[in-house]
C-alpha positions in Angstrom: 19.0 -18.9 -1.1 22.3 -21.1 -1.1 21.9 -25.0 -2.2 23.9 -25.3 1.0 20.9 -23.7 3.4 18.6 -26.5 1.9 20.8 -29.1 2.6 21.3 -27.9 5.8 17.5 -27.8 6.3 16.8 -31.5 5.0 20.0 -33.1 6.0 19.6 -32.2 10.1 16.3 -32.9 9.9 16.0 -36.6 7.6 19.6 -37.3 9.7 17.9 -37.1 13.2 14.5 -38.8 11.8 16.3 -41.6 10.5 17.8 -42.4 13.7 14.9 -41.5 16.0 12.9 -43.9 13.6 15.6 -47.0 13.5 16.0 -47.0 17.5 12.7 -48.5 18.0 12.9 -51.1 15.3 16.0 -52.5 17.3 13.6 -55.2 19.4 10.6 -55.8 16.2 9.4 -58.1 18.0 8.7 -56.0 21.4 5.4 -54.0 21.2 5.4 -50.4 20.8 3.7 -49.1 24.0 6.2 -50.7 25.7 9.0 -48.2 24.1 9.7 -45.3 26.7 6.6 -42.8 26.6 9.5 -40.3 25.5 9.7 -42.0 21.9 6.6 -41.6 19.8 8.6 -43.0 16.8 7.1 -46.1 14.7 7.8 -49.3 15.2 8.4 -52.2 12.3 7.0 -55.3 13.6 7.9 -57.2 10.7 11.8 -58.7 11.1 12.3 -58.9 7.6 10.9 -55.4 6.6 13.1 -53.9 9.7 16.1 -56.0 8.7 15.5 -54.6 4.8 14.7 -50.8 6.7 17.9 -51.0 9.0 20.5 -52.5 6.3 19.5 -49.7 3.8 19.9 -46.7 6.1 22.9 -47.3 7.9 24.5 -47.3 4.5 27.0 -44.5 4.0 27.9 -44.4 1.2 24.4 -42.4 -0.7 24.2 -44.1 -4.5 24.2 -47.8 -1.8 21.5 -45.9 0.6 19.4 -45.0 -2.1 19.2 -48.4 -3.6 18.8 -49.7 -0.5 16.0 -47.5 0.4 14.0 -47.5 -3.4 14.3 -51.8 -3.0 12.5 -51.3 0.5 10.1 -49.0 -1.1 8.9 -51.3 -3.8 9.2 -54.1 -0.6 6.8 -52.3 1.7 5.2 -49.4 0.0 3.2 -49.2 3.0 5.8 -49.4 5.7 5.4 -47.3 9.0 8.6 -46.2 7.9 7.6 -45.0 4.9 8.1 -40.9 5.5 11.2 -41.6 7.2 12.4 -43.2 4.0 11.4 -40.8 1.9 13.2 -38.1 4.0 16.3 -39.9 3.9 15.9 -40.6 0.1 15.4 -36.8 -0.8 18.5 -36.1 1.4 20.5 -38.3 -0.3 19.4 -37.3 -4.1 19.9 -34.1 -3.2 23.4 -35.2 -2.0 24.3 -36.9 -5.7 23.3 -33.6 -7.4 19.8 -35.7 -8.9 17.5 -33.1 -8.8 14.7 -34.9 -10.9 14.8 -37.8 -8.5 14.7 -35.4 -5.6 12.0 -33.6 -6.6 10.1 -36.9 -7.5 11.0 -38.2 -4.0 9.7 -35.4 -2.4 6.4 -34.8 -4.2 6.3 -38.9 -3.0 6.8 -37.3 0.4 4.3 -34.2 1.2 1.6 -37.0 -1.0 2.4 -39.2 2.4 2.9 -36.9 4.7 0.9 -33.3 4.1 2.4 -31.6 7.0 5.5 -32.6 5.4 7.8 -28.8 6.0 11.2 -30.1 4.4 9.7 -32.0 1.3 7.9 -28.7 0.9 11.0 -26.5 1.7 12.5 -28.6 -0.8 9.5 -28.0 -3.6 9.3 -24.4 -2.7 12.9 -23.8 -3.6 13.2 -25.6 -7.1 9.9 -24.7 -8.3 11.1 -21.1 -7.7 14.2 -21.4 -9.3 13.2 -23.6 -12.2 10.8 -20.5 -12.7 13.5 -17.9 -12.4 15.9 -20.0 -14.5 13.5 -19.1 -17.3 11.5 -22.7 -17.4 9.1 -23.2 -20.3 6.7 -24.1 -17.3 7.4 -21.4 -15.6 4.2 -19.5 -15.0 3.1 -23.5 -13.8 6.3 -23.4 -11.4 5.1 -20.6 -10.1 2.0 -21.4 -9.1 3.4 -25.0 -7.6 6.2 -22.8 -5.7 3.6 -20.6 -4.0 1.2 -23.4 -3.5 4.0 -25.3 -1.5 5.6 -21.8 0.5 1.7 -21.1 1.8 1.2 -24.7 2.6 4.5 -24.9 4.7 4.2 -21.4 6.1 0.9 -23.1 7.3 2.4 -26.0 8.6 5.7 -25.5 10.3 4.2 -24.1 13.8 3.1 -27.9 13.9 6.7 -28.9 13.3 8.4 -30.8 16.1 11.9 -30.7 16.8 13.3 -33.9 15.6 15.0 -36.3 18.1 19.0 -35.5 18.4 18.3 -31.9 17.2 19.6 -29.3 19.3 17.1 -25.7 19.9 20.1 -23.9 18.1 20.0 -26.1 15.4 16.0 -26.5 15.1 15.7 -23.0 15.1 17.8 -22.5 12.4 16.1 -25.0 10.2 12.8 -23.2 10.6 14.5 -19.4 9.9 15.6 -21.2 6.6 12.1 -22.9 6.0 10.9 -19.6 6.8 13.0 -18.0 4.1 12.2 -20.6 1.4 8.4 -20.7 1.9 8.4 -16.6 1.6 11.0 -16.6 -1.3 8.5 -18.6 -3.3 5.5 -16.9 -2.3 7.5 -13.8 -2.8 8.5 -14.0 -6.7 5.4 -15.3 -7.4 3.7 -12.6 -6.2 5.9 -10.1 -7.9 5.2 -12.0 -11.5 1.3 -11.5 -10.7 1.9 -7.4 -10.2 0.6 -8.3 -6.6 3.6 -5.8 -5.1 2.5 -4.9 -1.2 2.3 -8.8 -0.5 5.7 -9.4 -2.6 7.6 -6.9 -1.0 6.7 -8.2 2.9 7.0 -12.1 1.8 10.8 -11.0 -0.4 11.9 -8.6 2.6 11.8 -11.7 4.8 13.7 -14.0 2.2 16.1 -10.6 1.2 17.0 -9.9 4.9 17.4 -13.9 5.8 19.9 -14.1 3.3 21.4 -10.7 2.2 24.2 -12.0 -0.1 21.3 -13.8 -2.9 20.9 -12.2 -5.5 17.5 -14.3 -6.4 15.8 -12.5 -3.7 17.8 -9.0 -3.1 16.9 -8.2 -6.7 13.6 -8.4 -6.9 12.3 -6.9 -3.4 14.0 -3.9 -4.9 11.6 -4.7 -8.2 8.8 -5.1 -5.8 9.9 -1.8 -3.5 10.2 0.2 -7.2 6.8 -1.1 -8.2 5.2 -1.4 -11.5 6.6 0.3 -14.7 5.0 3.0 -15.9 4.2 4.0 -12.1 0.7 3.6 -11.2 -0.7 6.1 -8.3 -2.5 2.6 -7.1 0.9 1.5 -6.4 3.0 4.0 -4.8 7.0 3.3 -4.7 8.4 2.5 -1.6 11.9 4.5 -3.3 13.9 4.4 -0.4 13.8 0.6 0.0 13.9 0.4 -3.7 17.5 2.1 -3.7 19.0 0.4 -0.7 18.0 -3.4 -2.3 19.0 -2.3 -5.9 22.7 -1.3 -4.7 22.4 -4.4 -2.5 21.5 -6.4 -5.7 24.2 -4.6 -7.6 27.2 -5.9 -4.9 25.9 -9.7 -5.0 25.1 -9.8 -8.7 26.6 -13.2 -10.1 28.5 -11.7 -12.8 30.3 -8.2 -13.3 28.0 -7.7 -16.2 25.0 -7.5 -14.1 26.2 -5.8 -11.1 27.4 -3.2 -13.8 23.5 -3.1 -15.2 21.8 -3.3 -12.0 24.5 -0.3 -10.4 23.5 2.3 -12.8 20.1 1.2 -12.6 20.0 1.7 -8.6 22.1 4.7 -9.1 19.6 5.8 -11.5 16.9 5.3 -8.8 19.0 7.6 -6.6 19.2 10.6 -8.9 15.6 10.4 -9.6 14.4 10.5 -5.8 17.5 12.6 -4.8 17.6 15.2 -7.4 21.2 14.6 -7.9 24.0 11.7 -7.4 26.2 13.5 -4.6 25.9 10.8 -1.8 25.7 7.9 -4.3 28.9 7.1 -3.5 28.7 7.0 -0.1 25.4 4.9 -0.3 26.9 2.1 -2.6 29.9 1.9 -0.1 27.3 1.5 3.0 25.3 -1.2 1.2 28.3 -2.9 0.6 29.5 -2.6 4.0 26.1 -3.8 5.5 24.2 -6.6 4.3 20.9 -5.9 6.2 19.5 -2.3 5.5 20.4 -0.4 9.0 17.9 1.1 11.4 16.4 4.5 10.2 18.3 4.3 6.6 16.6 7.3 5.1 17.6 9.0 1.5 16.9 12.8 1.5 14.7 13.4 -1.7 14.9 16.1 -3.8 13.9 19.1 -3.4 9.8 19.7 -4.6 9.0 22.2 -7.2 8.3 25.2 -4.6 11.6 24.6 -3.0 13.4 24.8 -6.3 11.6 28.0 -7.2 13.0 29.6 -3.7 16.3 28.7 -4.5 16.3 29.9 -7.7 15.1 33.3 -6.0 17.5 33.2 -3.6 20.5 32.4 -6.1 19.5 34.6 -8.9 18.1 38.2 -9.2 15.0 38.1 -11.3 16.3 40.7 -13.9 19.4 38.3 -14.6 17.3 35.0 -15.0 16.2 33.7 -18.2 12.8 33.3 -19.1 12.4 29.5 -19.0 13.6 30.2 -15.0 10.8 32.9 -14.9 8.5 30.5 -16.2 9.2 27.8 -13.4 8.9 30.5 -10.7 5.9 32.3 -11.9 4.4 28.3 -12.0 5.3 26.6 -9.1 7.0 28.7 -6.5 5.5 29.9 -3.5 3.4 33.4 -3.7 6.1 35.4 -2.2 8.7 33.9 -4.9 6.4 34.5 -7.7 5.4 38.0 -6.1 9.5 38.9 -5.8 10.1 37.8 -9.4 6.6 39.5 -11.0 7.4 42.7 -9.0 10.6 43.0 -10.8 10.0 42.1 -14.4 6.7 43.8 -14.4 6.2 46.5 -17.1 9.7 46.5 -17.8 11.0 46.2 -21.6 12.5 42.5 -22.1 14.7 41.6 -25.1 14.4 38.1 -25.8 14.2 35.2 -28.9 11.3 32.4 -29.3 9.6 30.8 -31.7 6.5 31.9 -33.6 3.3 28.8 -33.1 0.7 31.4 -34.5 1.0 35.0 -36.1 -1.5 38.1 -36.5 -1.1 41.9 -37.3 -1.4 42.3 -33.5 -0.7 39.8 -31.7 2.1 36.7 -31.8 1.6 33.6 -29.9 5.4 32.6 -28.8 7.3 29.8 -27.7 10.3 31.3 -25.5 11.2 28.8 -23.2 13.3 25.7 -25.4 11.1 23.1 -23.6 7.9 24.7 -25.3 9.7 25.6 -28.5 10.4 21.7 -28.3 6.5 20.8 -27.4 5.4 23.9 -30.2 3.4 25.3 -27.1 3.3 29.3 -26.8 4.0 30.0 -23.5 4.0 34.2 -24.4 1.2 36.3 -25.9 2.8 39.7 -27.3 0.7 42.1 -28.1 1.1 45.3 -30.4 -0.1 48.7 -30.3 0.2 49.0 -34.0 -0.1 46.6 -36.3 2.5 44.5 -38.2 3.0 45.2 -41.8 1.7 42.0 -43.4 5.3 41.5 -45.1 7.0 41.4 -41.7 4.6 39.1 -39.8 6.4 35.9 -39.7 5.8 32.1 -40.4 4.9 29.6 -37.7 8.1 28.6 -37.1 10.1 31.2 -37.1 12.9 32.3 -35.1 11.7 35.9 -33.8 14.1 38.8 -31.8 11.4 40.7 -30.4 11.1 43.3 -27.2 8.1 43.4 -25.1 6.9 44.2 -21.6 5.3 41.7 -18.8 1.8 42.7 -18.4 0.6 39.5 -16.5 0.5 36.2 -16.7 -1.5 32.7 -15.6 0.8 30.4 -14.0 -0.9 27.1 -15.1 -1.0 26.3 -18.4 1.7 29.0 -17.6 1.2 32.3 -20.6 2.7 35.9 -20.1 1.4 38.3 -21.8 3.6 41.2 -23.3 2.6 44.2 -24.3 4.0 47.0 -26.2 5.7 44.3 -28.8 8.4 45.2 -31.3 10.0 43.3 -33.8 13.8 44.0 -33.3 15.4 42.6 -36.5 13.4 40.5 -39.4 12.6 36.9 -38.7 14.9 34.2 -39.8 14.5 30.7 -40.3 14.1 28.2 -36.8 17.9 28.0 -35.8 18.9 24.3 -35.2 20.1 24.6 -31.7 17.2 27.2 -30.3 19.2 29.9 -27.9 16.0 29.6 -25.1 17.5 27.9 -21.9 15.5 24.9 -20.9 13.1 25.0 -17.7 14.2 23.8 -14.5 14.1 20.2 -13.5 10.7 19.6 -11.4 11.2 16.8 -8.5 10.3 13.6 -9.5 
């Protein structure tokens, strides 16, 4: 959130309380029930307290209000006037860029008034940041920030609209309370892994103010969820996406909107299954600040649907075996019945690697991702056995010809039969000439 939106929040409101509260004090000496029933401000009875009140605040100029206002503090630390004071004082350190002082003044303030919404607005907000900032208290910031956002979330349906306000205006102030309370709740609830009750208390922060980055960046943390993904936790990915290339557009710096784009994009390609629309995407998050009505990313195709395609693109007898492989395991059975039918019983020429060696039957690696893993994904099996000097190494790199006799599709092994060694085996070959396996959907 914007310094600005605080100000905004505390300087309406301590404006219109300060002069709701001097009216009264015009006549000290005339008791208070006989002020119109309207005005349910104090009165200061006292003529040299209300002088000492009345003399500070209608200072303008805010380093003369303040002292002013601290003298009448010491002077009557038990004025009626007291929260008033205090209002006006943490407006007006706020206004000379003192943050110490106002958060002093308005931990002064909720102490003396616990139904206090703008000295907690105020709390909520710096705690947070000072956390964010990278405090060395920050996990104590924290805790403060979410204390204060709970305790004003609690309190503001008791807040009145102050005297001199206008609806317009009071309703604003509580949309941005609103926003402050849930951004501290928010990030502090992302820091404690709790991520269903960050992303609700964020979203309303993130969609109150779409251009912070503070808030944008980590609802899309909290949409994304925890790192390595836990099933507990499942992703909310479209969200995720939309926030990240929001976060990536109102990043502070061009450094981090450059980090934080290819993250998001990143994000894309791994629900999408490719970055065609990315584009597109980035240029409609830019365009819209809030996320519009029924935003939806089309994930990627699932494992099945890949298989399909690859039928439908490829005839079985010019695939490669790692595209066999993905077929046989995860494709419908009509997919794996129209690639089986094909291959079945049919010689194959191929090259894998050797994981274990007998006189009659090799165990072979002969898709690149299991030559990578050392897994045999094919069983060939001779009809004669292999002359001792010609059975090869674990290892090896093997041309070999054999014929699909069946196969279990998970952990996915073919079995050859009829096997034959087409040429001696060489050493493994740097770059192995299997194709990898099809991508599965994320």
């Amino acid at each position: 959130m914007k310094k600005i939106l605080v100000t905004v929040v505390l300087g309406v409101a301590a404006t219109a309380a300060a002069q709701s509260a001097a009216q009264p004090a015009q006549q000290p000496s005339q008791p208070a029930a006989q002020q119109p029933a309207a005005s349910a401000a104090p009165v200061i009875k006292d003529p040299a307290e209300y002088n000492a009140y009345v003399g500070a605040i209608k200072q303008t100029d805010p380093a003369a209000q303040i002292s002013g206002l601290e003298a009448f503090m010491t002077q009557y630390p038990n004025s009626v006037m007291k929260v008033a004071a205090l209002e006006t004082l943490m407006q007006d350190y706020q206004r000379t860029n003192n943050s110490q002082k106002t958060i002093e003044t308005a931990t002064k303030l909720v102490a003396a008034d616990p139904n206090n919404v703008r000295g907690m607005a105020l709390l909520a907000y710096f705690d947070r940041l000072k956390a964010q900032g990278g405090d060395s208290a920050a996990q104590q910031d924290l805790a403060d920030a979410k204390k204060y956002g709970q305790m004003g979330l609690d309190a503001l349906p008791k807040f009145t609209k102050p005297e001199g306000t206008s609806d317009a205006d009071f309703q604003k102030m509580k949309d941005q309370m609103t926003a402050i309370f849930n951004a501290a709740i928010g990030i502090a609830d992302l820091t404690d892994k709790d991520y269903d009750d960050a992303r609700k208390a964020l979203r309303v922060a993130a969609d109150a103010n779409p251009t912070d980055f503070s808030v944008v960046y980590p609802l899309a943390l909290a949409y994304a969820g925890p790192t390595p993904p836990d099933p507990k936790i499942p992703p909310d990915s479209i969200n995720a996406i939309w926030y990240a290339a929001r976060a990536s557009i109102v990043a502070p710096t061009p450094q981090y909107q450059q980090q934080i784009e290819k993250y998001a994009r990143n994000q894309y390609i791994k629900y999408h299954g490719g970055d065609d629309g990315w584009t597109d995407l980035l240029a409609q998050a830019k365009a819209n600040p809030a996320e519009p009505a029924g935003f939806t990313i089309k994930p990627a195709p699932t494992p099945p649907e890949q298989a399909h395609n690859m039928v439908v693109a490829t005839p079985p007898d010019k695939m490669d075996f790692a595209t066999w492989e993905f077929v046989l395991s995860n494709g419908k059975q009509e997919d794996q019945d129209a690639v089986w039918n094909a291959i079945k019983g049919k010689p194959v020429q191929m090259n894998g690697t050797v994981i274990k060696a007998t006189a009659t039957e090799f165990d072979i690696a002969g898709s690149e991702d299991d030559i990578e893993a050392k897994k045999a994904d094919i069983t060939l099996t001779f009809e004669e056995k292999v002359p001792l000097k010609l059975i090869p190494k674990e290892g090896a790199s093997l041309d070999f010809q054999g014929e699909p006799a069946s196969y279990t599709p998970s952990p996915f092994m073919m079995v050859m039969e009829k096997g034959k060694l087409l040429k001696a085996a060489a050493p493994t070959p740097t770059k192995p000439t299997a194709h990898h396996k099809a991508a599965s959907s994320q």
